[in-house]
C-alpha positions as CSV (number, residue, x, y, z in Angstrom):
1,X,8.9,-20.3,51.8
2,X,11.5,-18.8,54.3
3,X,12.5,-15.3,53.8
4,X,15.9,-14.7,54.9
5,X,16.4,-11.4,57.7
6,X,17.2,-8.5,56.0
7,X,20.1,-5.8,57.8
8,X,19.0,-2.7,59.4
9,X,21.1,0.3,59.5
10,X,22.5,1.3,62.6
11,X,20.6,3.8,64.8
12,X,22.0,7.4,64.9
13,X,22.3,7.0,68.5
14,X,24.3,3.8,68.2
15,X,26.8,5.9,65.4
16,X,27.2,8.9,67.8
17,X,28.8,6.3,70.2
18,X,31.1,4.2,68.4
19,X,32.4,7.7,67.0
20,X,32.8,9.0,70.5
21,X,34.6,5.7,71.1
22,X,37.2,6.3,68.2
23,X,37.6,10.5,69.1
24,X,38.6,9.7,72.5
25,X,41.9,7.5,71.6
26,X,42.8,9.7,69.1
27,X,42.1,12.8,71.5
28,X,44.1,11.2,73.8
29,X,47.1,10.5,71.2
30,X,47.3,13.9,70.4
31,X,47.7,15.2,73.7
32,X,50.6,12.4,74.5
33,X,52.0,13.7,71.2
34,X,52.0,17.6,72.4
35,X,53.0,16.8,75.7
36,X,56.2,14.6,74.9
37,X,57.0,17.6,71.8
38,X,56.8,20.2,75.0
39,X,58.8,18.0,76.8
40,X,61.4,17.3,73.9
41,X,61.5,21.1,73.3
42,X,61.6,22.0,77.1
43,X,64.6,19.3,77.6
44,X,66.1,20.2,74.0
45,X,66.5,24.2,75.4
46,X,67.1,23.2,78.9
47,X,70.2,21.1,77.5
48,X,71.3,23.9,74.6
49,X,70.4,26.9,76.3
50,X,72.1,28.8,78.9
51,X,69.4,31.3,80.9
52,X,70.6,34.4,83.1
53,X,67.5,36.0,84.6
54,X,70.2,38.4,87.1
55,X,70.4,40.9,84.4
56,X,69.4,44.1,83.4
57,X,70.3,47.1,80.9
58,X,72.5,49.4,82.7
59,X,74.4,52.8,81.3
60,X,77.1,55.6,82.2
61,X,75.1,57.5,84.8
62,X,77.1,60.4,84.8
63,X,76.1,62.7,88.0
64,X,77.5,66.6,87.0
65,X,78.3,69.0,89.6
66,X,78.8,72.8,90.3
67,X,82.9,73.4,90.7
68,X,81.6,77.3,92.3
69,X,79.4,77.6,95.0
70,X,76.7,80.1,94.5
71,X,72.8,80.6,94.5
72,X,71.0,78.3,92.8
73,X,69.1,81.2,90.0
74,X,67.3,79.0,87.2
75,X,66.7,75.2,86.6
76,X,65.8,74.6,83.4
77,X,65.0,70.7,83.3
78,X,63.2,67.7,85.4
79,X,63.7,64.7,85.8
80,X,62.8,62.6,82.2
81,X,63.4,66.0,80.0
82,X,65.7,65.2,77.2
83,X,68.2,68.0,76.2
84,X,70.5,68.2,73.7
85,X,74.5,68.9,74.0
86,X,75.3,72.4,74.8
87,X,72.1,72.9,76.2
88,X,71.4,74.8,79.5
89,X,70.5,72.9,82.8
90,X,71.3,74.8,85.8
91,X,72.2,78.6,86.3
92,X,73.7,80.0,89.8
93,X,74.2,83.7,90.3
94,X,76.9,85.5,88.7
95,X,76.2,89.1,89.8
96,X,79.5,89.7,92.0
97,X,81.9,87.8,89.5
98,X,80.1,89.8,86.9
99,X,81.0,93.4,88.6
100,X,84.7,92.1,89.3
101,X,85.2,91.5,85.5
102,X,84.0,94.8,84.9
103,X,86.9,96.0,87.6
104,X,89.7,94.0,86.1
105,X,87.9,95.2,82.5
106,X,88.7,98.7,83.6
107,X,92.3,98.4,85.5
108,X,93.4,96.5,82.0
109,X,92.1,99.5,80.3
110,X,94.0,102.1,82.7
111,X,97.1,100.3,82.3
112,X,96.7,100.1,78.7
113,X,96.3,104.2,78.6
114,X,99.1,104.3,81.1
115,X,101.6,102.1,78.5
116,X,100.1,104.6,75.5
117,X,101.0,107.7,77.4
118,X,104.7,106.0,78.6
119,X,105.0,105.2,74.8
120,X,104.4,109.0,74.0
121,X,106.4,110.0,76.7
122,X,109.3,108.1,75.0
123,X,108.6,109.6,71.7
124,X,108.2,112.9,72.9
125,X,112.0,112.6,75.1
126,X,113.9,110.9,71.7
127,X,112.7,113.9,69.3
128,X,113.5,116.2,71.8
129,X,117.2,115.0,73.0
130,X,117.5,113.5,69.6
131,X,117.1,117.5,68.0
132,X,119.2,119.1,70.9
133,X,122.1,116.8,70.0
134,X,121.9,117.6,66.6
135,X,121.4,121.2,66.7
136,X,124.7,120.8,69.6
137,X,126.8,119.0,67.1
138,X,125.9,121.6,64.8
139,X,127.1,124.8,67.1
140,X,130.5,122.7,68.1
141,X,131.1,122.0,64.7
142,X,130.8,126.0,63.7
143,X,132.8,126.8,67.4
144,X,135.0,124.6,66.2
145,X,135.7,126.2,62.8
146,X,135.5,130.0,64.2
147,X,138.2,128.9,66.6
148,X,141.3,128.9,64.5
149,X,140.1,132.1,62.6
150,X,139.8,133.9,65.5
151,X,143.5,132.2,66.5
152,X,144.7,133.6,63.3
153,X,143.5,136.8,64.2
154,X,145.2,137.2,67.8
155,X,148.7,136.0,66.0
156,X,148.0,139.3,64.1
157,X,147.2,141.4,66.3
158,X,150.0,140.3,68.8
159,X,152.0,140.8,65.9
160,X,150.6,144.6,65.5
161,X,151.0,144.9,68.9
162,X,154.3,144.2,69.0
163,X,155.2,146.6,66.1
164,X,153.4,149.2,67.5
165,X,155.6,148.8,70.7
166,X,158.4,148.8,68.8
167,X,158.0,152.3,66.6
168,X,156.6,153.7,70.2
169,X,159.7,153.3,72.1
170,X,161.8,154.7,69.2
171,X,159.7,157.6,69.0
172,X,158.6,156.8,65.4
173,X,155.6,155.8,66.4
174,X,152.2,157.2,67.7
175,X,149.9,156.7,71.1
176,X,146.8,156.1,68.4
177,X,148.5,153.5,66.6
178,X,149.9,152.2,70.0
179,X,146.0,151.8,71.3
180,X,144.5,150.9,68.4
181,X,146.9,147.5,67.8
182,X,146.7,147.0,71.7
183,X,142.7,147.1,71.3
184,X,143.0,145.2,68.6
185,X,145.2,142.4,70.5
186,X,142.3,142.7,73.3
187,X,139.2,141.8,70.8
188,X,141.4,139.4,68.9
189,X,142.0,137.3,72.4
190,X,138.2,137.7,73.4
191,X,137.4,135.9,70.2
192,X,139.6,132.9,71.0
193,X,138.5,132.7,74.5
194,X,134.7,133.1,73.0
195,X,135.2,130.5,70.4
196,X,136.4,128.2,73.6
197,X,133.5,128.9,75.1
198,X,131.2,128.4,72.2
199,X,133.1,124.9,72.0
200,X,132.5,123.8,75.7
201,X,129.1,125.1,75.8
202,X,128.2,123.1,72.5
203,X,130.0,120.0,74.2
204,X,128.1,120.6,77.6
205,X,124.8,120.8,75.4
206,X,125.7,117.2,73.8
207,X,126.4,116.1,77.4
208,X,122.9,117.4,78.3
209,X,120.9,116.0,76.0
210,X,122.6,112.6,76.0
211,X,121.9,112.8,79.5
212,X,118.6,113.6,78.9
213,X,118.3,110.5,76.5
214,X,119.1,108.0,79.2
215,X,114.8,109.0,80.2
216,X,114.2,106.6,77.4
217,X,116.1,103.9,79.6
218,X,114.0,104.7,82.5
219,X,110.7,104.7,80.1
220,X,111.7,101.7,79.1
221,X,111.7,99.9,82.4
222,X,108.4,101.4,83.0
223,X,107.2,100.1,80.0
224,X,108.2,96.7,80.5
225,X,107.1,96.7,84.3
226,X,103.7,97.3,83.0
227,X,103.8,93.3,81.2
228,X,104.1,91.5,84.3
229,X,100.8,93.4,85.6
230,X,99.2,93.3,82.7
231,X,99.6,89.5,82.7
232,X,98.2,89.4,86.1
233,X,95.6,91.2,85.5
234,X,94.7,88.9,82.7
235,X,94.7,85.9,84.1
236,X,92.4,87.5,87.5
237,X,90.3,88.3,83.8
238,X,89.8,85.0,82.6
239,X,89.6,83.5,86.0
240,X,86.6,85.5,86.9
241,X,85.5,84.5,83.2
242,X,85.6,81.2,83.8
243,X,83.6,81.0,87.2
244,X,81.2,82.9,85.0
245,X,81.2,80.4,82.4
246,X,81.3,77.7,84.9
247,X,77.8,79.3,86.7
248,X,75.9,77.7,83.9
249,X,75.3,74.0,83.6
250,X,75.2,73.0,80.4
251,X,74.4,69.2,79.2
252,X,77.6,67.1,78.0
253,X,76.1,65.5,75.3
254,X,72.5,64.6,73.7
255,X,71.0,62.7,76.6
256,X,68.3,62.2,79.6
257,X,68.0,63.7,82.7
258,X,67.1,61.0,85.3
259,X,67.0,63.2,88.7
260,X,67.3,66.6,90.0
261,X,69.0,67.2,93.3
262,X,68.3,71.1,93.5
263,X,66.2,73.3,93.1
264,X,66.2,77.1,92.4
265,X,66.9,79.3,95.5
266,X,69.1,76.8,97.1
267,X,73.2,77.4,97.8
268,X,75.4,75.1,96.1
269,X,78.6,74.1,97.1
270,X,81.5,73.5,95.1
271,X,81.9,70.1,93.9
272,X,78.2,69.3,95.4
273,X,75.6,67.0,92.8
274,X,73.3,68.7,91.0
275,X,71.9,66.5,88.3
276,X,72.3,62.9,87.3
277,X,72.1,62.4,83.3
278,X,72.5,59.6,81.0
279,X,72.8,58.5,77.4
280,X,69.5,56.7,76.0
281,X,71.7,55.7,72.6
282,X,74.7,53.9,74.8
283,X,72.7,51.2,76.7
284,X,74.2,47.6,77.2
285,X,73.2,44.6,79.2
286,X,74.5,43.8,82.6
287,X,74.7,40.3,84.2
288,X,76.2,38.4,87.1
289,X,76.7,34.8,85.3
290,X,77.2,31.6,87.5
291,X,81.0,30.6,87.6
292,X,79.4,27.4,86.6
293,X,78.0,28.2,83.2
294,X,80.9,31.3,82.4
295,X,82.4,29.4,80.2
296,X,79.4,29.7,77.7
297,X,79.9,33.3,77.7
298,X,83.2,34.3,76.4
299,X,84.4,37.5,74.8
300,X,82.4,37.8,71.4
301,X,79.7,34.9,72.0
302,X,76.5,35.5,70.5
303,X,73.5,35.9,72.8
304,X,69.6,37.0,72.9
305,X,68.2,39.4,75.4
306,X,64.4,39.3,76.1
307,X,63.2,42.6,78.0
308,X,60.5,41.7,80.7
309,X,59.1,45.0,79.9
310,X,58.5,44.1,76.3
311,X,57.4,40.9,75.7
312,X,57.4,39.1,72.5
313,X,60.6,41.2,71.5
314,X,64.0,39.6,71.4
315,X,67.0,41.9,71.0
316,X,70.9,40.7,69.5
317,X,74.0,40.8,71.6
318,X,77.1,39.6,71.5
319,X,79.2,39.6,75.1
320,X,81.3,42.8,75.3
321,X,83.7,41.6,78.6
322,X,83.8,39.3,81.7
323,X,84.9,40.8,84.8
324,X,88.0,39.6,86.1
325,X,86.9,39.3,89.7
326,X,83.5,37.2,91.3
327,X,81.2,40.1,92.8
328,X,81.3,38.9,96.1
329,X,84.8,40.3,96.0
330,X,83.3,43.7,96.2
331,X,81.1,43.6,98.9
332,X,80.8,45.7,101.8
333,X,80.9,42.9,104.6
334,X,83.4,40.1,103.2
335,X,83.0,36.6,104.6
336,X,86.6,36.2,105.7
337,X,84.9,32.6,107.7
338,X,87.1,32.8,110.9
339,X,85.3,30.5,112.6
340,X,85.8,27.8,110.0
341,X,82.5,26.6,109.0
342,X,82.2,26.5,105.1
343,X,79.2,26.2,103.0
344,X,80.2,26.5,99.6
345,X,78.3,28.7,97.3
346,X,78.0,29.0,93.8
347,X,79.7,32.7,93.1
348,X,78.9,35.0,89.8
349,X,80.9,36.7,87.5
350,X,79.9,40.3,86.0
351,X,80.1,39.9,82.4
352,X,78.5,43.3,79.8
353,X,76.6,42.5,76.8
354,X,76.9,45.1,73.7
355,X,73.6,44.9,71.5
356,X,74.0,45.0,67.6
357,X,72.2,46.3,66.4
358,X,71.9,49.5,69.1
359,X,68.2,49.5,69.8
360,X,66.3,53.1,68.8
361,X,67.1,55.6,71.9
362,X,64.3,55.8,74.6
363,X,62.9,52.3,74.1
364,X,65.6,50.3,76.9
365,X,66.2,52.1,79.9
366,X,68.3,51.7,82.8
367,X,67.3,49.0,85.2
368,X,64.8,47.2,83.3
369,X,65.4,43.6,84.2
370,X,66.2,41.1,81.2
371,X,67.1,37.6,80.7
372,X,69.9,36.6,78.7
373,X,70.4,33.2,76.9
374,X,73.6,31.6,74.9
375,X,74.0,28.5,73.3
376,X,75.8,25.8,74.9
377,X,79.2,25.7,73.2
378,X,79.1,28.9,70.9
């Protein structure tokens, strides 16, 4: 009787290879597969994407100076110190602008007790003229009032006289009564003429002290003279002041010091660099864009900023301004091409990038190179 063959499994050897066989293809359409997604996502951003790799973050270096020459006496800062606004940098020595304020401190005070003893002097001239006229108007006033008593009086005794005279040449009357009303007639005249006098010696008083009075005028003008210096003097004041003031450096605002260009000991000029500072919190993004591919970065387009020193990190920014001139229009040697031979070259325009939101203070600094990208057609 025939037995029929009976199956074998496969060897494990044999199953090893024939799954070898089916890894490899599928190995290999996996790879295809990665490759052409690399390639559609290389050609996708290549075709949506704008890249600028001329670009880096740039801010308002702001280089401060001395406006006085001077010693250089005290630095207080390096170069990578913050320092807050209002805080000290640099001092140079004040010591002779400090001894001429004290000199123009003490001629202000001089003239000051000069204008308190002028305005005493005054005082003292008005009460005195002002009490001599009144004590003048006074006397007239009683000369004046004794004068036509003292009239009266030398009508009667001329009128005494005259009898007298009269009784004496007809023998009725006496030599006493003749002297007596003749002596009378005498005293009665010297009282009119001393009334007179007590009149014009009352008037010439007035005279004098209003006379004296016109001292005020002349006080006066030495008063006011004493404004005009006094304002000169002030202003030499707060000149000197101000060199003072400007003898200490102080920072403009909360910021970084990025170089030094003295050091203490040294003589400053006026106008001559001493420090170059700027503001971590007011970074932005610089780049020189291909005339070519400007037009994807207008006024307001949204872009991303990768920082080479931080990788991994992408930063927002929208585009601030584009320059209104290519930046070979600013260089040193221009290419006027008199000999005629032109090879055309792409140019670049500047355009600034604002980033919203600011990055924290410190983290971007200036120079630090970064590539921009836009989106075709935003």
């Amino acid at each position: 009787m025939d037995v029929g063959t009976t199956s074998r499994p496969a060897p494990p050897a044999r199953q090893r290879s024939i799954g070898r066989h089916l890894l490899r293809p599928l190995a290999l359409g996996a790879l295809v597969l990665a490759l052409l997604a690399g390639a559609g996502w290389y050609i996708h951003r290549f075709v949506t994407l704008v890249f600028v790799d001329d670009a880096r973050i740039a801010a308002d270096m702001i280089t401060t100076a001395s406006r006085v020459p001077g010693w250089v006496a005290e630095v207080r800062v390096i170069a990578g110190d913050q320092a807050s606004a209002g805080a000290m940098l640099v001092r140079i020595d004040s010591r002779e602008q400090e001894l001429s304020l004290a000199e123009l401190e003490a001629r202000l005070g001089s003239l000051d007790a000069r204008r308190r003893e002028l305005e005493a002097r005054v005082a003292m001239v008005d009460l005195q003229t002002s009490s001599q006229q009144a004590g003048s108007r006074a006397k007239l006033e009683v000369s004046r009032a004794a004068l036509p008593s003292a009239e009266a009086e030398r009508i009667y005794a001329e009128a005494e006289f005259g009898r007298a005279m009269q009784l004496m040449n007809t023998g009725s009357g006496t030599r006493q009564r003749y002297d007596q009303a003749r002596s009378g007639l005498d005293t009665a005249r010297q009282k009119v003429l001393g009334a007179i006098a007590e009149i014009q010696n009352a008037e010439a008083q007035i005279a004098a002290a209003t006379a004296a009075r016109e001292e005020l005028k002349v006080l006066a003008r030495q008063l006011e003279s004493l404004d005009p210096q006094a304002r000169e003097l002030a202003a030499q004041r707060d000149r000197v002041a101000l060199d003072i003031r400007d003898r200490t450096i102080r920072m403009p605002f909360d910021g970084m010091v990025d170089r030094v260009f003295i050091d203490p000991g040294e003589y400053v000029a006026a106008g001559q660099r001493v420090m170059m500072l700027h503001d971590p919190a007011r970074v932005r993004v610089e780049a020189n864009v291909r005339e070519t591919q400007i037009r994807h970065f207008r006024p307001g387009t949204p872009v991303r900023v990768a920082v080479d020193a931080l990788p991994g990190r992408v930063f927002e920014g929208v585009v601030d301004r584009v320059g209104g001139a290519a930046t070979s229009e600013f260089a040193l040697l221009p290419s006027p091409n008199p000999s005629g031979n032109f090879t055309k070259i792409t140019q670049r325009l500047p355009i600034r990038i604002a980033l919203r939101p600011p990055p924290e203070p410190g983290l971007l600094r200036p120079g630090m190179m970064v590539q921009v990208e836009a989106t075709v057609g935003d």
